[in-house]
MIKEMAR-377491 format. One record per residue (C-alpha): x, y, z; residue number from 1. Coordinates in nm, 3 decimals, padded with zeros to 5 digits, always signed. Each point is the difference from the previous one (the first is absolute). Example, Ala and Ser with C-alpha at 12.3 -4.5 7.8 and 13.67 -1.06 7.14 Angstrom:
# residues 2
+01.230	-00.450	+00.780	1
+00.137	+00.344	-00.066	2
END
This chain:
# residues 567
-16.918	-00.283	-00.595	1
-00.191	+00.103	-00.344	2
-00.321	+00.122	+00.038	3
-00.229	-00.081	-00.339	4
-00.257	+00.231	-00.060	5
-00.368	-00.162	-00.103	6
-00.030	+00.069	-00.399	7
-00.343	+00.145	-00.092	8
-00.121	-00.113	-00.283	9
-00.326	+00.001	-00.202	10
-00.124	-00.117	-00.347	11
+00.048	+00.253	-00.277	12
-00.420	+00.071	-00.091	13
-00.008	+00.096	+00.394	14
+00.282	+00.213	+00.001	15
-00.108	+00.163	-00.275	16
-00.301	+00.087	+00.156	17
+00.165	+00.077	+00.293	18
+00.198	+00.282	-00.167	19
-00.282	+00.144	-00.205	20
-00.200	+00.009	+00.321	21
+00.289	+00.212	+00.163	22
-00.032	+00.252	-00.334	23
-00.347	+00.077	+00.127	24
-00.149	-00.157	-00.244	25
-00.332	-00.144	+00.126	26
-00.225	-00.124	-00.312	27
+00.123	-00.199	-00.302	28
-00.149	+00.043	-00.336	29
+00.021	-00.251	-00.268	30
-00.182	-00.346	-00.199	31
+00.100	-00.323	+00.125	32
+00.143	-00.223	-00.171	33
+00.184	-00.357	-00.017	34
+00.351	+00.159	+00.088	35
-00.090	+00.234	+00.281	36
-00.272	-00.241	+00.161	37
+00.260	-00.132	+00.264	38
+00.101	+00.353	+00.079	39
-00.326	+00.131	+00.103	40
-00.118	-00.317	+00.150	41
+00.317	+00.115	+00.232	42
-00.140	+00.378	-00.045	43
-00.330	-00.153	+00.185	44
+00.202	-00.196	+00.235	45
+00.106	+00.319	+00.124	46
-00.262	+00.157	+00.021	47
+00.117	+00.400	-00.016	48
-00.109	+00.132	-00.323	49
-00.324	+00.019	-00.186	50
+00.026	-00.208	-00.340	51
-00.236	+00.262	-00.273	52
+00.005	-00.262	-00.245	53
-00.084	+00.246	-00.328	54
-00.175	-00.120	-00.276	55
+00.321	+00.009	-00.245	56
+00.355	+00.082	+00.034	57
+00.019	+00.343	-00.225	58
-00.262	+00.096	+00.302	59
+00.197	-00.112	+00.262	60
+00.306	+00.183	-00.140	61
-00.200	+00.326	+00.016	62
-00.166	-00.045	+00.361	63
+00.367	-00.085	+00.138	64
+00.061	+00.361	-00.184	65
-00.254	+00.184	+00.198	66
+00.084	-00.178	+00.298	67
+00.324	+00.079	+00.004	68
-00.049	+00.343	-00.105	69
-00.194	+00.125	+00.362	70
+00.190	-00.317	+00.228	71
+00.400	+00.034	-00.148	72
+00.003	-00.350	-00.168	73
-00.174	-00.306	-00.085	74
-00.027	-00.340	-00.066	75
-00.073	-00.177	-00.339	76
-00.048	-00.405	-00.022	77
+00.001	-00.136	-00.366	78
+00.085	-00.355	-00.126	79
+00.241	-00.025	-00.313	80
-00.033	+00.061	-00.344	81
-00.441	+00.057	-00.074	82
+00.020	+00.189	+00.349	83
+00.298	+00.213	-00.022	84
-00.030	+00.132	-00.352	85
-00.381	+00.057	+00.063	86
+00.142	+00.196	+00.294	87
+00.310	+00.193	-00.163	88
-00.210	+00.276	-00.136	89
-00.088	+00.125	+00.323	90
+00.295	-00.061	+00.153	91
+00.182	+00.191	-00.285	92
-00.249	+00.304	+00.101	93
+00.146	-00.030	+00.344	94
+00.346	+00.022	-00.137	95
-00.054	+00.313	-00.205	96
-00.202	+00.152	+00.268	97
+00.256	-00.064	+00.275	98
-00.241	-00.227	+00.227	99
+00.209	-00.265	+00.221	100
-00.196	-00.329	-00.034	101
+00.194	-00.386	+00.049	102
-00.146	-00.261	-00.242	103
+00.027	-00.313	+00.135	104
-00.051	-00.245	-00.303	105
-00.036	-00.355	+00.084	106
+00.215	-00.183	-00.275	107
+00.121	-00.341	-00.138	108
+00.128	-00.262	+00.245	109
+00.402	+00.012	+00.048	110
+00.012	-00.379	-00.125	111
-00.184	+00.096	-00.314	112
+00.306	+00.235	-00.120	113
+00.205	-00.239	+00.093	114
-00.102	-00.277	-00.175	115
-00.090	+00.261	-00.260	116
-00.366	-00.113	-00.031	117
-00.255	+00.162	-00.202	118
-00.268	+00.113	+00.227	119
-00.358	+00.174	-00.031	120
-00.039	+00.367	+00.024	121
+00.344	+00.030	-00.237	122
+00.014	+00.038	-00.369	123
+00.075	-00.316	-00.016	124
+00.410	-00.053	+00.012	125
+00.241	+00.033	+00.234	126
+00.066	+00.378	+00.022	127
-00.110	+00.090	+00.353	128
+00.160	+00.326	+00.025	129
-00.207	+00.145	-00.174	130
-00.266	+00.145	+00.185	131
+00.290	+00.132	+00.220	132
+00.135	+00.155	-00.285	133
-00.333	+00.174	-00.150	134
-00.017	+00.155	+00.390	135
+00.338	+00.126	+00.033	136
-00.104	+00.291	-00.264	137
-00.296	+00.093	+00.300	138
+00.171	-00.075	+00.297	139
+00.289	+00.150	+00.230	140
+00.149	-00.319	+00.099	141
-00.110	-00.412	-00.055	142
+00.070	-00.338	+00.091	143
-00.037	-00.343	+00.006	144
-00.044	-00.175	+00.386	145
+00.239	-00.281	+00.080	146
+00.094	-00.132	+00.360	147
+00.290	+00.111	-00.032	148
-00.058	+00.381	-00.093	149
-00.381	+00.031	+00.114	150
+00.090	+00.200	+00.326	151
+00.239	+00.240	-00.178	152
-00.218	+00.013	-00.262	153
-00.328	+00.082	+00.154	154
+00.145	+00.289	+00.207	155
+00.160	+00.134	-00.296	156
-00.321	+00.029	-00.233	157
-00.201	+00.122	+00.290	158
+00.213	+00.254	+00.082	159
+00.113	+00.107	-00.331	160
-00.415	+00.088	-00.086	161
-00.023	+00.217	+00.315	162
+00.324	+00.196	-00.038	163
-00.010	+00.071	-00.362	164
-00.388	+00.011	-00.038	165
-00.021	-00.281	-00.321	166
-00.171	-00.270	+00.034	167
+00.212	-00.402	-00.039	168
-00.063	-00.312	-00.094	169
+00.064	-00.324	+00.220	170
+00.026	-00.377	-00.130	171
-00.126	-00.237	+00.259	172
+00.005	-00.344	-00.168	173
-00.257	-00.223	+00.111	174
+00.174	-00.313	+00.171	175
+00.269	+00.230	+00.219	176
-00.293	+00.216	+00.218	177
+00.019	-00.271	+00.279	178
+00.376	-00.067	+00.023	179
+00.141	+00.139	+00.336	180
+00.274	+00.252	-00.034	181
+00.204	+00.158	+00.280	182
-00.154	+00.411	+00.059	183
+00.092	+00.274	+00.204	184
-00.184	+00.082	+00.274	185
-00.016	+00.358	-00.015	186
-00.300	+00.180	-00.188	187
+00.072	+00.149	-00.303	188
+00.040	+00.382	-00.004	189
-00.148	+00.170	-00.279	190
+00.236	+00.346	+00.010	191
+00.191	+00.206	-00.273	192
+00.421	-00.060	-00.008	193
+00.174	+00.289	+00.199	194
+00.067	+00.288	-00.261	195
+00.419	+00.073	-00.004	196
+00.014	+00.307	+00.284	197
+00.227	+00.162	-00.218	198
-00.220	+00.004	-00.329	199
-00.279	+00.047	+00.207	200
+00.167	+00.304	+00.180	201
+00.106	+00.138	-00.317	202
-00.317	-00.023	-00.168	203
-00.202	+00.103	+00.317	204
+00.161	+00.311	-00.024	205
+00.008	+00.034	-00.403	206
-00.353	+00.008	+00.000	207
+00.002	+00.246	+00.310	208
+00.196	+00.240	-00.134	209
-00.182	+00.038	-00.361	210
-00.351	-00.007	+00.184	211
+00.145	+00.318	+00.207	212
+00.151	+00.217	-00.246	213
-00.275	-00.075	-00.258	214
-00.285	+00.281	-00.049	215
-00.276	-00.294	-00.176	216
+00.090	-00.301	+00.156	217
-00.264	-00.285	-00.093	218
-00.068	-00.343	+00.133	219
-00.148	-00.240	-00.309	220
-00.103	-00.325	+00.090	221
-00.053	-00.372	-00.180	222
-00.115	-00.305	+00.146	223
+00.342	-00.065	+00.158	224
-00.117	+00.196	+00.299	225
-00.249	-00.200	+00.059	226
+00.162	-00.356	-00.018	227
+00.292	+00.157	+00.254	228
-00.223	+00.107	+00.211	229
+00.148	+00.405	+00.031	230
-00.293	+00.191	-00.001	231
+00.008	+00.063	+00.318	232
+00.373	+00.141	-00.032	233
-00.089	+00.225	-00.334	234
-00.318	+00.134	+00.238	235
+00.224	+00.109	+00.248	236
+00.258	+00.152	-00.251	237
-00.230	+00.187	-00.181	238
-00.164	+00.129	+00.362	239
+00.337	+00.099	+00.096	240
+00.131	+00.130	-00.320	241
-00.374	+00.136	-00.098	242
+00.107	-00.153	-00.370	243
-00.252	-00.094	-00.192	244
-00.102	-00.363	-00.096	245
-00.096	-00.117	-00.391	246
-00.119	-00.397	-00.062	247
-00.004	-00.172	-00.315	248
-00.326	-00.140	-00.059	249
+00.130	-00.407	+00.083	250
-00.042	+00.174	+00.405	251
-00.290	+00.189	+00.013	252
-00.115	+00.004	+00.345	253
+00.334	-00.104	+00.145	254
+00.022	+00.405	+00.100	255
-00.285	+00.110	+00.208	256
-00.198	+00.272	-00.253	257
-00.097	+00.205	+00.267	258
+00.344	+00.051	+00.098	259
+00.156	+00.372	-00.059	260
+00.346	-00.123	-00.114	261
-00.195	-00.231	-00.302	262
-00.011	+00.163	-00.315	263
-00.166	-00.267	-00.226	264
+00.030	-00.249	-00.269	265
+00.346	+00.059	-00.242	266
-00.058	-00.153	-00.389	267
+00.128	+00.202	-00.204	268
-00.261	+00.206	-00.251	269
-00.235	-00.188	+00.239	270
+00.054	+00.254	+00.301	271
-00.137	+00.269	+00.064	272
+00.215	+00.273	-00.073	273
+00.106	+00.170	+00.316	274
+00.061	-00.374	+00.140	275
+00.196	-00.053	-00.364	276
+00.196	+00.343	+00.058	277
+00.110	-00.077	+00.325	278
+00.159	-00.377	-00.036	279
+00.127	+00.077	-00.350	280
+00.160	+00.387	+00.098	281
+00.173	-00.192	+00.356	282
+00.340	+00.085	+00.044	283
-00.004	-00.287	+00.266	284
-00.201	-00.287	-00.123	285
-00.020	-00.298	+00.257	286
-00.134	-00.300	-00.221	287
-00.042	-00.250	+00.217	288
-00.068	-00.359	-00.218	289
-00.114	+00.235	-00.291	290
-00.007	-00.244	-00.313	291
-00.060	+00.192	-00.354	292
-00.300	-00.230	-00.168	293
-00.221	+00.098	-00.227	294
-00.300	-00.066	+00.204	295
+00.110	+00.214	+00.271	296
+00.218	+00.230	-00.149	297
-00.319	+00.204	-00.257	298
+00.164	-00.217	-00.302	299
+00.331	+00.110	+00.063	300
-00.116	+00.360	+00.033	301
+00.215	+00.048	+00.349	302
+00.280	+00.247	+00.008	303
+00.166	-00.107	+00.319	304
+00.345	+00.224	+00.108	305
+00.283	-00.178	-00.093	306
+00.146	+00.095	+00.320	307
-00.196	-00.193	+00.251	308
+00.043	-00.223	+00.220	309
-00.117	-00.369	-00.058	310
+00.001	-00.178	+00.303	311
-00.117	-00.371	-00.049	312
-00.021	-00.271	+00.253	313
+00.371	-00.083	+00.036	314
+00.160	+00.232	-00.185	315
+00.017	+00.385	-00.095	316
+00.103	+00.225	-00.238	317
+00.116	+00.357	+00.047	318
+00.128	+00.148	-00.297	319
+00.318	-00.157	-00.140	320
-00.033	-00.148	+00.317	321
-00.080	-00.396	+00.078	322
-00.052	-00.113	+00.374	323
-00.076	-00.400	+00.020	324
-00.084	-00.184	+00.345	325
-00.199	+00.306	+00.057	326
-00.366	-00.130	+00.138	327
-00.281	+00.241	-00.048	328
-00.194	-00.027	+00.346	329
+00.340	+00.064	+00.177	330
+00.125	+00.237	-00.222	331
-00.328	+00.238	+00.027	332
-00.008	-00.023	+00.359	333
+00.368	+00.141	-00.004	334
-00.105	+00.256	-00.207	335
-00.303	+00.107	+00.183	336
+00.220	+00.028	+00.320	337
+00.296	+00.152	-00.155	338
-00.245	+00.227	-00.195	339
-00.076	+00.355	+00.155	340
-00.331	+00.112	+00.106	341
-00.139	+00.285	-00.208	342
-00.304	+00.261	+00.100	343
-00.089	+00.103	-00.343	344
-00.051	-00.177	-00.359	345
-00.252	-00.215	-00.122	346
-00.308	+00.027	+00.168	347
-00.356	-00.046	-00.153	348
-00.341	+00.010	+00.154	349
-00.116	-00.319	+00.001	350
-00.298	-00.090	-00.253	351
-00.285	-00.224	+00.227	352
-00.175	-00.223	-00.231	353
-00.344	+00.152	-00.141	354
-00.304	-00.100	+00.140	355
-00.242	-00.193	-00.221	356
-00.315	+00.187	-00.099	357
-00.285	-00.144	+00.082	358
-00.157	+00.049	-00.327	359
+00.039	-00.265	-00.257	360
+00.030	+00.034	-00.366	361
-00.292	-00.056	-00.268	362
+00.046	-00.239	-00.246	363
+00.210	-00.299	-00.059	364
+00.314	+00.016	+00.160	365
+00.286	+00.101	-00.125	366
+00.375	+00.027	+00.101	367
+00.018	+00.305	+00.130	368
-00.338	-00.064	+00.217	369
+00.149	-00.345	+00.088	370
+00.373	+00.143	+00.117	371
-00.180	+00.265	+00.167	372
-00.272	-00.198	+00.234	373
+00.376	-00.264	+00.044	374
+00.181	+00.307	+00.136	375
-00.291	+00.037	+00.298	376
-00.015	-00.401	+00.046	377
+00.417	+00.006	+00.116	378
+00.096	+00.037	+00.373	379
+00.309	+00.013	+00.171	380
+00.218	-00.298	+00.008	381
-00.209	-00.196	-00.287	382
+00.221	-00.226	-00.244	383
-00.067	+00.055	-00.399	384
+00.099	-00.243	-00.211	385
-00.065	+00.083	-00.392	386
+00.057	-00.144	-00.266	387
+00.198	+00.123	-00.313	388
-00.235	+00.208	-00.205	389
-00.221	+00.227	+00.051	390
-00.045	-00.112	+00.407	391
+00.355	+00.066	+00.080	392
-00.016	+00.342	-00.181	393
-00.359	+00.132	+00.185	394
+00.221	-00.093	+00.311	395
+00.273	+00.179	-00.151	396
-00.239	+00.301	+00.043	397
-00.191	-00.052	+00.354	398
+00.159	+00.204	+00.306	399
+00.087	-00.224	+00.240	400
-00.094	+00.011	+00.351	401
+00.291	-00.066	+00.263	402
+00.115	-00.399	+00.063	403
-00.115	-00.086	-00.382	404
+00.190	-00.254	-00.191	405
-00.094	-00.061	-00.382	406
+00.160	-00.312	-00.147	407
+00.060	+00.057	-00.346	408
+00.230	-00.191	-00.298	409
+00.113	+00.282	-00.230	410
+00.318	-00.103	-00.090	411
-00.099	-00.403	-00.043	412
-00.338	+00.083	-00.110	413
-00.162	-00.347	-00.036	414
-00.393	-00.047	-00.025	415
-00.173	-00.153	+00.265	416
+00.292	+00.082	+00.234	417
-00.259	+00.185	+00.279	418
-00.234	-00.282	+00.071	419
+00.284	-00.213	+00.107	420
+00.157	+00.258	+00.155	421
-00.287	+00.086	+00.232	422
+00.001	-00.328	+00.118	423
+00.361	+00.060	+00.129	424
-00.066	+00.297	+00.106	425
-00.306	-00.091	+00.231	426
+00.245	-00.267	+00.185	427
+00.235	+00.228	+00.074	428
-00.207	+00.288	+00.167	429
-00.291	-00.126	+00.080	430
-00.100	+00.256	+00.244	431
-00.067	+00.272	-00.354	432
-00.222	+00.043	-00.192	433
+00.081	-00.102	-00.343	434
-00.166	+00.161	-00.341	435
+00.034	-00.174	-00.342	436
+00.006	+00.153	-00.326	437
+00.040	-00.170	-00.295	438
-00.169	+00.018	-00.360	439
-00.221	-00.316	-00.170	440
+00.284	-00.093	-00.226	441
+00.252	-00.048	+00.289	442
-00.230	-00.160	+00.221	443
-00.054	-00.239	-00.275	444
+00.334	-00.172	+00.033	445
+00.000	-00.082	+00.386	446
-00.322	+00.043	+00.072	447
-00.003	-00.350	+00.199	448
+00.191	+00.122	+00.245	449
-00.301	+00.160	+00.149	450
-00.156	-00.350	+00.104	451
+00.347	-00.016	+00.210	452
-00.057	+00.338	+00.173	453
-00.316	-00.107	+00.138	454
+00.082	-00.355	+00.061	455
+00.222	+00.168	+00.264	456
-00.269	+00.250	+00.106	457
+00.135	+00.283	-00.117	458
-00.181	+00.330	-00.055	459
+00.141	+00.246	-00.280	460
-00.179	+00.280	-00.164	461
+00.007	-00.106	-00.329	462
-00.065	+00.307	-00.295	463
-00.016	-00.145	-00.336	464
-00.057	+00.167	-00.330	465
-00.197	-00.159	-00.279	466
+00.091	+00.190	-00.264	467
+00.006	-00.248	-00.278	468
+00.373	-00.084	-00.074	469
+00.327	+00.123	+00.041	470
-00.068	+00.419	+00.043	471
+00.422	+00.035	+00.038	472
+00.054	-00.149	-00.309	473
-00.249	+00.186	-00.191	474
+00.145	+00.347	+00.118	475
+00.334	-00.156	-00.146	476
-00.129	-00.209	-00.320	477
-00.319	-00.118	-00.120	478
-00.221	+00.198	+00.116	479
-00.255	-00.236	-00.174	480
+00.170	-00.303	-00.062	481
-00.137	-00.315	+00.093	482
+00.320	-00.107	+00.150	483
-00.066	+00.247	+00.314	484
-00.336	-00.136	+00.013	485
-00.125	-00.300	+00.273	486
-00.288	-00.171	+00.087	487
-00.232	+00.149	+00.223	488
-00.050	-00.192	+00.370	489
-00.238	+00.040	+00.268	490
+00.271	+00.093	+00.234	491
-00.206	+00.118	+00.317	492
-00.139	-00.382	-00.006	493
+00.362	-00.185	+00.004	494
+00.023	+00.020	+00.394	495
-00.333	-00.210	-00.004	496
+00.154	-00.209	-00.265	497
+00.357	-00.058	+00.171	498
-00.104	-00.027	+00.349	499
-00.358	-00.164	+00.046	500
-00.195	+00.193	+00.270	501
+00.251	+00.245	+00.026	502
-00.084	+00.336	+00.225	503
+00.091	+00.199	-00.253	504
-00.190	+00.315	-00.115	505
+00.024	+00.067	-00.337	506
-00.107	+00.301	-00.203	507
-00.022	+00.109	-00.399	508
+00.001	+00.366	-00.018	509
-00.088	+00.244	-00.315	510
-00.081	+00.312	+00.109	511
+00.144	+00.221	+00.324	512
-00.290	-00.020	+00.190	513
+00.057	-00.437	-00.028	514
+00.391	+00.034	+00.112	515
-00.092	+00.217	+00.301	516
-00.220	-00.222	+00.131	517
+00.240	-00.285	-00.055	518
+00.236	+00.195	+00.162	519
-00.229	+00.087	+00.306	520
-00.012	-00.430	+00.029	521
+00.130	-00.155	+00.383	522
+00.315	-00.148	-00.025	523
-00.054	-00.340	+00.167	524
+00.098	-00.216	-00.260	525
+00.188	+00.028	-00.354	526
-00.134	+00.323	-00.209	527
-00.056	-00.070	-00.345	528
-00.075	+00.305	-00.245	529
-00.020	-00.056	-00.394	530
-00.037	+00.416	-00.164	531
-00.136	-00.060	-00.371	532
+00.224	+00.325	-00.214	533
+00.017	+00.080	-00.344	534
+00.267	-00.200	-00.217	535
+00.113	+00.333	-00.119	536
+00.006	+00.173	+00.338	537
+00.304	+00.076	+00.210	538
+00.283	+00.241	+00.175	539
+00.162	+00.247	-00.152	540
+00.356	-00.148	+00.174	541
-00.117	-00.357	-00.186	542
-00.046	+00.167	-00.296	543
+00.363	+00.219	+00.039	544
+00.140	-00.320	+00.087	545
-00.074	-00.178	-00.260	546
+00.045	+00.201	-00.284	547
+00.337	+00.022	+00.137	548
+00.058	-00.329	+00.049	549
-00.114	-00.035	-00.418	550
+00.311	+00.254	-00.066	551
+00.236	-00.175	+00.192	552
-00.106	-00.373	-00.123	553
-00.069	+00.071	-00.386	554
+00.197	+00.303	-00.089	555
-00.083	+00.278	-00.265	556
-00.123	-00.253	-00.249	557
-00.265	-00.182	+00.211	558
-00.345	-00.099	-00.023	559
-00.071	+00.307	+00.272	560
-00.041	+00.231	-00.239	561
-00.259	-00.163	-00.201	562
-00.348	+00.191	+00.049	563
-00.189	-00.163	+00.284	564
+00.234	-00.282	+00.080	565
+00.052	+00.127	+00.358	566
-00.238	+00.093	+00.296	567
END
C-alpha cells in the first residue's frame, strides 16, 4: 500500500512573504504602484510586517539601507521601470557599501512578454530585460519569478544578500503573485556555507602562527566586520592576544573607544601619527575587509605592509598564499581559540569621554563651539547617522561612548543619503536613541522623508546646519561659486509643514548659549534643531579632505590652485 503525502502549496506573493518574514525582516519600505498592488494587498492579508510607504523610491532605497545596516537585512518593494530606476541609486549605495537588502520589484504581467505587448512604465518596445540588466551591475544575484522557478528562486536571492552582504534584485510580475505553487515546509535558515575543515585548519593556524612570532602585530578593520558580524571574535582576540585594534573610518564606533586594545581611526596622512606608525610599521597586519578608497584611505596616502593578511568574508589571503571556502566568523573564532593567551603587549589606559563645561561660548556659533557642546549631548548606545560632508567628518572627530553606532556612506557618498537612512534605522532599533546630522544642501534632496518619520511617530534628534550651500564642495572647488550655493529654507518649520499638529519641538540656534538650551529640551517627541554657521566656516578634517580630494580629482593642472577658488 502507497502512502501519498498531502502537497503544501501556496500562491507565490504569500510565499514570498513567507520567506522574507523568516529573514527577520519585519517592515517593508517602498511606493506602490500598479505592479506590486496585488502583492501587498497579500502583504496586508498577512498581516506581519509594517508597510513604511516612503514618499519616493530613491528614499526607500536608503531607509532599507539603514535598516538593514543595525537588523542584518531588509526588504525593498518597487514596481517596474519609474520605480526601480528611481530606486537603483540607493540600492547601488547598498551594493558598494556591502548592505544586504532584497528588492522585490513588481513587474510586467507574464502574458504581456509573451504576447510581446508594449506596456506602460517601459520605454516603450519590447525589451523587458532591461531593468534586470541595468541592476545586475548593483546587485549580487537577480531574477525573474515564474511558477516554475519562484521557490528556487526566492531562496536563492534571499540567501545570496545575507551570506555575501550585497543587496539583489527580484522580478515579481504582476499576474503570477496569486498562482499556487508547491513549498517546503521547513523555515528558511539564514546561515553561512560550512568553510572546507582543511582550508579552514590551514588558515586557522596560518594566521596563528604569524600573530605569535610577530613583535607589532595589528588588527585593521573595514566595514566587513561589521556586515559578518565578528566583532565580538576580534574583541576577544585582541583581549587574549593584547594586539591592538585600528578601524578605517567606514566603522567608527563598531570598536568600543573606551576599550584598551583600540587604537583609533587608520587613513593614511589622516592619522595621527603614533596610530599611523603602528598599522603602517606591522610586521603582522590583520586587514580584515580593508578596501583601499580614496575616501577612506587619506587620498591614497596609506602605506599598508605588503605582508598582511587580508581576510575577507569568504576568502583569505596569506602571502603567496590563497585560502577560498574560508568564512570569516568561523575562521576568527578558530583563531581566537587556537590563539595563545598573552600577559603583556598592547595595553592603553582607557580615555573616558570629557565632560562638557558648563560654560557656553560668546558669540555666534561656530564649528568648533558646535562639535564641542555635540560631544557632551552623546550617551552610550546612541545611533549617529551623518551625512557626507562636513556631519560625517565632526563625527569622524567625537569620542564615542560605549554601544555607539554612526551610520555613515563614505565610500557611496550620495547626498541626502542620512535622512532616509534614519528612517531605517529607527525601525530597526527602536529602543535607541537616534541623532541626525546632516547639512542644508543634503537635506534639501530628501527632505520629505521627514513627513514619513513622523507619520509613523517617530522621534529623532535631528541637527541640521544652515550654512548656505554645499560647505564640502567649497573646501574642494568654488569656494564662491554659485553652483555650491542653494536657497535658503525655514527648516525648523518643515515638521509643522509635513505633519500638521505634529509634537514636534523645533529650534533655530545661532549662538552657544541657543544650542544648549535646545539641547537641555525633553525628549518626548521628535527634536528638531536648525544651527545658523558661517558659509565659510568649517573643520579642519573637511578642509584636509577636500583639498585632497581636489588633488586626486583634477590633478596638477586644476582649477585648485587658482587664488581663492577653494575653502
Amino acid at each position: 500500500m502507497t502512502t501519498t503525502t498531502a502537497r503544501s502549496t501556496m500562491t507565490i506573493g504569500d510565499f514570498l512573504l513567507r520567506r522574507l518574514q523568516e529573514a527577520g525582516i519585519s517592515h517593508l519600505f517602498g511606493v506602490a504602484g500598479d505592479y506590486n498592488l496585488e502583492f501587498l494587498l497579500q502583504m496586508e492579508d498577512r498581516n506581519e510586517f509594517t508597510w513604511v510607504g516612503n514618499c519616493n523610491e530613491l528614499n526607500a532605497a536608503y531607509a532599507a539601507d539603514g535598516y538593514a545596516r543595525l537588523h542584518g537585512i531588509s526588504g525593498l518593494v518597487v514596481t517596474h521601470g519609474v520605480g526601480a530606476w528611481s530606486a537603483i541609486n540607493g540600492v547601488a549605495g547598498a551594493y558598494s557599501e556591502h548592505v544586504p537588502v532584497v528588492c522585490v520589484c513588481g513587474s510586467l504581467p507574464l502574458k504581456a512578454l509573451d504576447r510581446k505587448q508594449l506596456m506602460h512604465h517601459t520605454s516603450g518596445d519590447t525589451e523587458y530585460d532591461d531593468v534586470m540588466r541595468g541592476y545586475t551591475q548593483i546587485t549580487a544575484a537577480q531574477a525573474r519569478l515564474t511558477p516554475e522557478n519562484a521557490v528556487t528562486e526566492i531562496d536563492r536571492l534571499i540567501l545570496t544578500a545575507w551570506r555575501r552582504k550585497l543587496p539583489v534584485y527580484l522580478e515579481l510580475p504582476s499576474d503570477i503573485a496569486y498562482l499556487d505553487v508547491e513549498v517546503p515546509p521547513e523555515p528558511l535558515q539564514l546561515a553561512m556555507p560550512l568553510s572546507d575543515p582543511e582550508r579552514l585548519s590551514t588558515c586557522a593556524d596560518a594566521i596563528v602562527a604569524r600573530l605569535t612570532s610577530a613583535r607589532s602585530p595589528v588588527i585593521l578593520v573595514d566595514i566587513d566586520a561589521d556586515r559578518f558580524d565578528v566583532t565580538g571574535e576580534l574583541m576577544e582576540l585582541a583581549g587574549k592576544m593584547r594586539l591592538p585594534i585600528a578601524a578605517v573610518n567606514t566603522v567608527k564606533g563598531l570598536i568600543d573607544e573606551t576599550s584598551p586594545y583600540f587604537l583609533g581611526l587608520y587613513a593614511g596622512a589622516g592619522s595621527k601619527s603614533e596610530i599611523r606608525e603602528m598599522v603602517e610599521n606591522s610586521d603582522c597586519l590583520l586587514a580584515i575587509g580593508v578596501r583601499r578608497v580614496d575616501t577612506t584611505s587619506g587620498g591614497f596616502s596609506d602605506a599598508l605592509p605588503a605582508g598582511r593578511i587580508d581576510a575577507r568574508g569568504d576568502a583569505v589571503d596569506i602571502g603567496s598564499d590563497n585560502y577560498q571556502a574560508v568564512y570569516l566568523k568561523e575562521l576568527l573564532r578558530q583563531v581566537v581559540d587556537k590563539a595563545p593567551a598573552r600577559t603583556s603587549g598592547f595595553f592603553r589606559q582607557a580615555e573616558m569621554p570629557q565632560e562638557p563645561s558648563a560654560a557656553v561660548m560668546p558669540g555666534p556659533l561656530t564649528q568648533a563651539a558646535y562639535w564641542s557642546m555635540i560631544q557632551g549631548f552623546i550617551r552610550e548606545g546612541d545611533v549617529l547617522i551623518a551625512e557626507d560632508g562636513t556631519s560625517e567628518a565632526g563625527c569622524w572627530g567625537l569620542q564615542l561612548p560605549p554601544k555607539c553606532s554612526i551610520v555613515t556612506q563614505p565610500v557611496w557618498g550620495s547626498i541626502g543619503y542620512s535622512v532616509g537612512s534614519v528612517l531605517g534605522t529607527l525601525l530597526a532599533a527602536p529602543e535607541r536613541r537616534h541623532l541626525l546630522f546632516v547639512g542644508d544642501g543634503a537635506f534639501q534632496l530628501t527632505a520629505q522623508e521627514v513627513s514619513t518619520i513622523l507619520r509613523h511617530d517617530l522621534k529623532p534628534v535631528i541637527f541640521l546646519i544652515n550654512n548656505g550651500g554645499y560647505t564640502v564642495e567649497r573646501t574642494i572647488c568654488g569656494k564662491q561659486g554659485h553652483f555650491n550655493d542653494i536657497a535658503n529654507w525655514a527648516y525648523a518649520e518643515l515638521p509643522k509643514v509635513l505633519h500638521p499638529g505634529t509634537t514636534a519641538r523645533t529650534f533655530v540656534v545661532r549662538t552657544p548659549a541657543e544650542l544648549k538650551e535646545a539641547l537641555a529640551a525633553p525628549h518626548d517627541s521628535m527634536i528638531f534643531i536648525e544651527a545658523v554657521m558661517d558659509k565659510y566656516d568649517a573643520p579642519q578634517l573637511v578642509l584636509d579632505s577636500g583639498h585632497g580630494m581636489a588633488e586626486v580629482d583634477y590633478g596638477p593642472r586644476g582649477p585648485q590652485h587658482r587664488p581663492d577658488v577653494q575653502l
